[in-house]
N, C-alpha and C positions, 0 to 999 in steps of 0.2 A: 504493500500500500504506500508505504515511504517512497518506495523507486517511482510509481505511478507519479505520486504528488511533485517531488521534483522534476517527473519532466514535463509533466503539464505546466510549471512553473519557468521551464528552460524556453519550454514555448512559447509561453506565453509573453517572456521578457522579450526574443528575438525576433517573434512573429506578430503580437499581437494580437488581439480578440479577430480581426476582419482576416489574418492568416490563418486563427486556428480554423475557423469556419470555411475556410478559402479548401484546407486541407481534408477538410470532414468532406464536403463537397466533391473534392477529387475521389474523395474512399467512396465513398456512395455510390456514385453513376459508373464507376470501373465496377461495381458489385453488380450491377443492374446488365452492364454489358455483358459482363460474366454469364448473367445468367441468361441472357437470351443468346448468346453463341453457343452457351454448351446446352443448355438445358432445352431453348426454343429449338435453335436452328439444329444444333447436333444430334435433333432426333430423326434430321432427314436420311441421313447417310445408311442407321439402321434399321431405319423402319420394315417392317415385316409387307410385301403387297397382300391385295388380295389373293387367296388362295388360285392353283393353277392346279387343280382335279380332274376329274374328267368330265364334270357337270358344263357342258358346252352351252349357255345361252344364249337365243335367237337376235341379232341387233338390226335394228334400223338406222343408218347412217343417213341424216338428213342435214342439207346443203345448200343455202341461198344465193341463188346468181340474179344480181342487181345489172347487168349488166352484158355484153358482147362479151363472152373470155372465152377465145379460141386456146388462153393458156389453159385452163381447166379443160376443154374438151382433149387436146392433146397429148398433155403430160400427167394433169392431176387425178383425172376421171378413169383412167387406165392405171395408174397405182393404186384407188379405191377398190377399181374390181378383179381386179389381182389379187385381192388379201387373200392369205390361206387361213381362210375358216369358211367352211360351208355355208352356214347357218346366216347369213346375213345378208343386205339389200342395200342399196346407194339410195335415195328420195333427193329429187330437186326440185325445189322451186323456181321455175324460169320468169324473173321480170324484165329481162331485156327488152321484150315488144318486137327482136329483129327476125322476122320471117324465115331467114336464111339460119340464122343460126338456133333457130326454133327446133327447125327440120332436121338440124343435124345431130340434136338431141334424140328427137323422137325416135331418129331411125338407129343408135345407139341401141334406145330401149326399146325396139323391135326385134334387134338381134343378140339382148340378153337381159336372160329374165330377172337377171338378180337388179336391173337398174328400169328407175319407172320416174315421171317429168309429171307434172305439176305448170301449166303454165298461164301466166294472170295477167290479162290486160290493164295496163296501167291508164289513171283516168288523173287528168291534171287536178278537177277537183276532188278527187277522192285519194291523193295519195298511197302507197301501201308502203308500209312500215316493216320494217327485217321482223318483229315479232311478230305479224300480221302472216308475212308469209313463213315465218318458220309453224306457227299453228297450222297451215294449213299442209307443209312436209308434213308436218306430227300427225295430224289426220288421217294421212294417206298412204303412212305405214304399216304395213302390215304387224310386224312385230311388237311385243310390249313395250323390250326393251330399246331407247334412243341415244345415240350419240350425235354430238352436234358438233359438229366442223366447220370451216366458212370454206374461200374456193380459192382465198389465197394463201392456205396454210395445206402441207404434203404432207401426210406419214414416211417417217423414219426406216419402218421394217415393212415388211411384208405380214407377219405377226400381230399388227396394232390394233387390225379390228378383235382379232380373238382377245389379247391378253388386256385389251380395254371390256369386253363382254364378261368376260370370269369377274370382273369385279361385280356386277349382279348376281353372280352365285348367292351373296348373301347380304345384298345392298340394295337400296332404289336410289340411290345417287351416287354416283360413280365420276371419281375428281383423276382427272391426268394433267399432266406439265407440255405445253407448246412453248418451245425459246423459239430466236430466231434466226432465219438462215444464217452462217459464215460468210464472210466478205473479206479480202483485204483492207487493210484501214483501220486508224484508231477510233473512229465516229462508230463505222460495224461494229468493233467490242463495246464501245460502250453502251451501246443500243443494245446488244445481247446481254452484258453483263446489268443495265435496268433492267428486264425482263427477266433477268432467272431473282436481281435482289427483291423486286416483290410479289416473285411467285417464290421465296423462300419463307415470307410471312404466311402467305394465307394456305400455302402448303403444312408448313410444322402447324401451323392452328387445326387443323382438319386432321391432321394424325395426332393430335391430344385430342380429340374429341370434341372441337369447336370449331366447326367448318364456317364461315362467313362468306365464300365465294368460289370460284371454279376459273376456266378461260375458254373465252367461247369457240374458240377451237379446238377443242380436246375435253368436253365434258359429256356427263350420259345422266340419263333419270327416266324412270320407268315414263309410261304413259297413266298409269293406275297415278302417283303422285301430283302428276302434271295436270290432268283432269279434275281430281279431286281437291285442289287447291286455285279451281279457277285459273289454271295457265298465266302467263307472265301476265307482272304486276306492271305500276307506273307505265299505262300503255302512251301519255303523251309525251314521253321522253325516248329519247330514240338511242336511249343507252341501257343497262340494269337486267340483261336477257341471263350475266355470269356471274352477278353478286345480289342486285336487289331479290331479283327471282331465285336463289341461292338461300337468302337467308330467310325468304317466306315458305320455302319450303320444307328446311331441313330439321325442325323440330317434329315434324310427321315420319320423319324418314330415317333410313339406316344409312350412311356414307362409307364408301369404300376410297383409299386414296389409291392410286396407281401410279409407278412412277419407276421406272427401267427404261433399256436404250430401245426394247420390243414396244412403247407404249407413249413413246415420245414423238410428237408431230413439229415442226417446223413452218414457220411462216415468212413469207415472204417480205420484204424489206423494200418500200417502194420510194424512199429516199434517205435522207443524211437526218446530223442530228434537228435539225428546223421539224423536220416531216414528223419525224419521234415524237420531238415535244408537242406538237399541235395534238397528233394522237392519241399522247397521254392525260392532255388538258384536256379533253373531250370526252374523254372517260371517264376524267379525275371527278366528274363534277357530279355522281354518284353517290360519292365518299360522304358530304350533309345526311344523306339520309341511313347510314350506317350506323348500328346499335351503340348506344354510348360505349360499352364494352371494346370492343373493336379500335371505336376510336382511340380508345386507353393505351390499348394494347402498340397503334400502329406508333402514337403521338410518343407514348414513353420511352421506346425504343430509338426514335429520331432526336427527342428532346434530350435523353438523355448521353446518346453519342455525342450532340452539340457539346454539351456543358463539361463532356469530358476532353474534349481538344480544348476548349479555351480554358479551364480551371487547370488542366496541365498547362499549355501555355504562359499563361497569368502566374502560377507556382513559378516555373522556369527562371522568368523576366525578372520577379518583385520580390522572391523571397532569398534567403538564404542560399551557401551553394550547395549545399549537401541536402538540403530540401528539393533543390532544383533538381539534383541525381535522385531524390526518392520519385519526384514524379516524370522523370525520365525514363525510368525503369518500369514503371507502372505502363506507358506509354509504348516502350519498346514490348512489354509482356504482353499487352492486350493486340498489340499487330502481329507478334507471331500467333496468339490465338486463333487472330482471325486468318489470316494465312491457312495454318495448319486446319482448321474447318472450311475455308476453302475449298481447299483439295478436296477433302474429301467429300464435301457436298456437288463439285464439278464433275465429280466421277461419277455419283449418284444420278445426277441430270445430266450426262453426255452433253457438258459442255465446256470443249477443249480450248486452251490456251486464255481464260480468263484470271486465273488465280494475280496473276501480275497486276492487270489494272483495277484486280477487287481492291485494294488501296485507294486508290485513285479515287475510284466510284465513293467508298466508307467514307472518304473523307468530304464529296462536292454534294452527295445528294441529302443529306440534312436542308442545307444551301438552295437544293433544287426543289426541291418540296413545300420549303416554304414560300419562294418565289412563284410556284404555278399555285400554291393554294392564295395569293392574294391576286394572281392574276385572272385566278379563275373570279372571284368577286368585282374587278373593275372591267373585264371584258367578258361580254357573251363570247361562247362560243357557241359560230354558225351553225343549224340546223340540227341544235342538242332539242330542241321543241318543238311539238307537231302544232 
């Protein structure tokens, strides 16, 4: 108790009341860190998938084409009906309105059965909305169970439709990981490395038992769930089809998380980082209507990375030297942390060559997040409202 007292007195002489607090502060949020790289995030690497038995069940793979994409009839639509699992069907919603490329569908799904079109005249005043036409793939599936994909994201394996189905073995919502394509360039990592860092939140929350969202290229839910809860919610918002409709659901339902190189999709990347961030603001603007919970979870994590770069910083500059080496060290211990989870979470998500700019990213996107969350309040963004 003596040893205590005098150094609380050592500190207090050298540091003063606004250091020792300055110091409590650094202990704190390196503890909070702590725990959500080993305890949050380091539950990805071991997490258990859904079982792979022999219980094969039936999926319908449904697909909205907004548009002319001779890339999807080409390249994408021929690795969907390619997968090696019997049991399953492609459904597409065709809104492009183009005659020609109408026909080219149809006669796809003339010459196989496992693929069948959906196509809907578009009326200037009546618009149709992605959730308008993915209800009506859901309709026109056969199968209970749905997997939703868009037309600019490709499965990985040949494998994805099966080893994304077995996750219904014993689930009605069934969660997979879409990163995004590889590029040369430091704009492509880091556009890949934002998308794997917050599908590593809503990912580890869903394998503890508190799913909040999914990605709408890579997610599955029965038809029995999807009916029975009224189908997507917030229909005048033209976003919420992989988180608002996520968390209206999944208090009814059983969650499977899925996540291997067999069950991972890839999306297409249709500019630099300008294109990213419009993207990501456009989605971001979701996040208001997210359970206070959630927000807890996302904010404390961001808020409290901030305050641990600056309170080591701040330690560094203003205190003592040997203070400065204690939160130096603290500072070098939490980047090999995150480092070493890392790897091991890039292996897990089959995706290569990021562990390097995961620093980079640790350090700007606190930074970036708050910046698009006020920019999301002084600018609309275009055609988030019907």
């Amino acid at each position: 108790m003596d040893n205590l007292f005098s150094a609380y007195e050592y500190m207090l002489q050298v540091c003063g009341v606004w250091g020792i607090a300055l110091l409590a502060l650094l202990i704190a949020v390196f503890f909070i860190q702590l725990w959500y790289w080993t305890v949050r995030y380091g539950r990805i690497p071991s997490y258990r998938n859904a079982p792979t038995g022999e219980l094969r069940p039936p999926v319908s793979v449904v697909v909205v084409l907004h548009e002319v994409d001779y890339a999807f009839l080409e390249e994408t639509l021929p690795v969907l009906l390619s997968q090696e699992y019997d049991a399953m069907e492609v459904v597409v919603t065709d809104l492009s309105g183009d005659v020609e490329f109408g026909e080219a569908l149809m006669l796809v799904a003339e010459h196989n059965p496992r693929f069948s079109v959906t196509r809907m005249v578009r009326d200037v005043r009546f618009p149709i909305s992605n959730k308008m036409a993915l209800n009506v793939a859901i309709k026109a599936a056969r199968y209970e169970n749905i997997i939703v994909t868009t037309a600019d994201s490709r499965p990985a394996s040949a494998q994805w439709a099966g080893r994304m189905a077995r996750g219904f073995a014993d689930a009605d919502v069934v969660i997979g990981y879409c990163g995004m394509e590889q590029a040369p360039g430091l704009a492509n990592r880091m556009i890949r490395m934002g998308r794997m860092g917050r599908a590593m939140r809503w990912i580890s929350a869903a394998m503890r038992g508190e799913p909040y969202r999914g990605i709408m290229q890579n997610m599955g839910f029965t038809k029995r769930v999807y009916f029975d809860n009224g189908g997507f919610n917030h229909l005048n918002m033209n976003a919420g089809e992989d988180d608002l409709f996520i968390q209206k659901i999944v208090s009814s339902a059983r969650v499977a998380v899925v996540v291997s190189p067999n069950s991972l999709v890839r999306q297409k990347a249709w500019g630099g980082l300008k294109w990213w961030y419009t993207l990501r603001k456009f989605y971001s603007n979701t996040f208001r209507y997210y359970p206070c919970r959630v927000k807890r979870y996302v904010g404390a994590e961001l808020w409290s990375r901030f305050l641990f770069f600056a309170s080591a910083a701040t330690v560094a500059v203003l205190l003592p030297p040997e203070l400065a080496v204690f939160a130096a060290a603290l500072f070098v211990l939490r980047e090999g942390i995150v480092l070493l989870e890392m790897r091991r979470i890039t292996l897990r998500l089959s995706e290569p060559g990021l562990v390097g700019i995961s620093l980079l990213y640790d350090l700007v996107s606190p930074f970036y997040e708050a910046f698009m969350a006020v920019d999301r309040r002084i600018r609309r963004s275009p055609g988030l409202w019907r």
